[in-house]
C-alpha positions in Angstrom: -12.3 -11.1 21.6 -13.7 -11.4 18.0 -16.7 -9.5 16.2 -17.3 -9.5 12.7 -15.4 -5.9 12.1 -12.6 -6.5 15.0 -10.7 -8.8 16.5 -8.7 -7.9 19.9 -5.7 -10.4 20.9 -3.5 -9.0 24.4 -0.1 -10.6 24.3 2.2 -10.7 27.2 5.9 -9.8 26.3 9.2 -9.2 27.9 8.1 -5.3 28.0 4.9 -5.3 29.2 1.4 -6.3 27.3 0.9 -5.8 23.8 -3.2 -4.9 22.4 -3.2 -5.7 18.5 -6.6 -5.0 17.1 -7.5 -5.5 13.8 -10.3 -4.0 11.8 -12.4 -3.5 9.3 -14.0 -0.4 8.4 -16.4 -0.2 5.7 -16.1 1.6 2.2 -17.1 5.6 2.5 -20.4 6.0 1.4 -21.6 3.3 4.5 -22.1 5.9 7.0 -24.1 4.3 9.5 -21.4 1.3 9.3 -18.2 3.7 10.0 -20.2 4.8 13.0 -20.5 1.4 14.4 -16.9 0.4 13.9 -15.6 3.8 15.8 -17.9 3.3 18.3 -17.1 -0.2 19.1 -13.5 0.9 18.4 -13.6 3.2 21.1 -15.3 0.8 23.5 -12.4 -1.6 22.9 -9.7 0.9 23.1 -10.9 2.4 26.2 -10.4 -1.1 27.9 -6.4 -1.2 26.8 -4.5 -0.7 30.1 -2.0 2.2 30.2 0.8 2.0 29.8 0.0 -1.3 27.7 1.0 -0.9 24.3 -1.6 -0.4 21.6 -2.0 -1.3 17.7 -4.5 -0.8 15.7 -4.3 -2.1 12.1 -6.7 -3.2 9.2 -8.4 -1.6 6.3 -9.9 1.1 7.6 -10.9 2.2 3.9 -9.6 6.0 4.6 -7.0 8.3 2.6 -5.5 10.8 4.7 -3.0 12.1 2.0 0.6 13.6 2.7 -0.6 16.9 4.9 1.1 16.4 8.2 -1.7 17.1 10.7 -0.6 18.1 14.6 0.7 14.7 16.2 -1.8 12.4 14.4 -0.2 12.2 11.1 3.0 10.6 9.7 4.5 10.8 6.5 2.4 9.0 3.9 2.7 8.1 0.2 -0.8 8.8 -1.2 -1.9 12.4 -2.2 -5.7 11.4 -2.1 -7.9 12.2 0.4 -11.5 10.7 1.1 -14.1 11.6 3.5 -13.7 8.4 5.7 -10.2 10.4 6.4 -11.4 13.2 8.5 -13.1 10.1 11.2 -9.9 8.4 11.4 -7.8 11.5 11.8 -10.3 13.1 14.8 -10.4 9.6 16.2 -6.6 9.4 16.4 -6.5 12.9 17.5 -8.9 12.1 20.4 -6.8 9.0 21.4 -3.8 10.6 21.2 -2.9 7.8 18.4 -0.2 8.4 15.3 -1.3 7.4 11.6 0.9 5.2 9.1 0.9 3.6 6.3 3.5 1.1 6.7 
C-alpha cells in the first residue's frame, strides 16, 4: 500500500510476516499535517497481525533527546528535544512500540 506520507510492504519470512512501514512526518510547526500522518499511522498499524512483526521507520522530523522514558525510549545520541517529540513518544507509548535512532 502506498500514500504520499507512507508506504506499507508485508513480507513473508522464515519466522513469520514482517510489516515495514515507512514514513514521512512533516516538519513541527505543520500541525494539522502531524495529525494526518498519526492518524493514518494508526489506521495502518491497527491492521498489522499479532504476532506479525512490525517496523516503522522514516523521518518522522521529531527529537526525543537522551531522557529514557518508561518502555518507549532507547538510548539516543541527541540532547534536543522538539515538540513533534512528545506525539511520537505518546504514540509509541500507546502502541506499546520502542524508539531508536539507529
Amino acid at each position: 500500500m502506498w500514500n504520499k506520507i507512507i508506504i506499507h510492504t508485508r513480507i513473508k519470512t522464515e519466522c513469520g510476516y514482517l510489516s515495514v512501514l515507512a514514513v514521512y512526518a512533516p516538519k513541527e510547526c505543520d500541525e494539522e499535517g502531524n495529525e494526518l500522518v498519526y492518524s493514518r499511522l494508526q489506521k495502518i498499524k491497527n491492521k498489522v497481525q499479532i504476532p506479525e512483526y512490525l517496523v516503522i521507520l522514516g523521518e518522522l522530523n521529531a527529537r526525543v533527546g537522551i531522557k529514557k522514558i518508561q518502555s518507549a525510549i532507547g538510548t539516543c545520541d541527541e540532547e534536543k528535544v522538539n515538540s513533534n517529540s512528545k506525539r511520537l513518544i505518546d504514540y509509541a507509548l500507546q502502541n506499546n512500540l520502542k524508539i531508536t535512532n539507529l
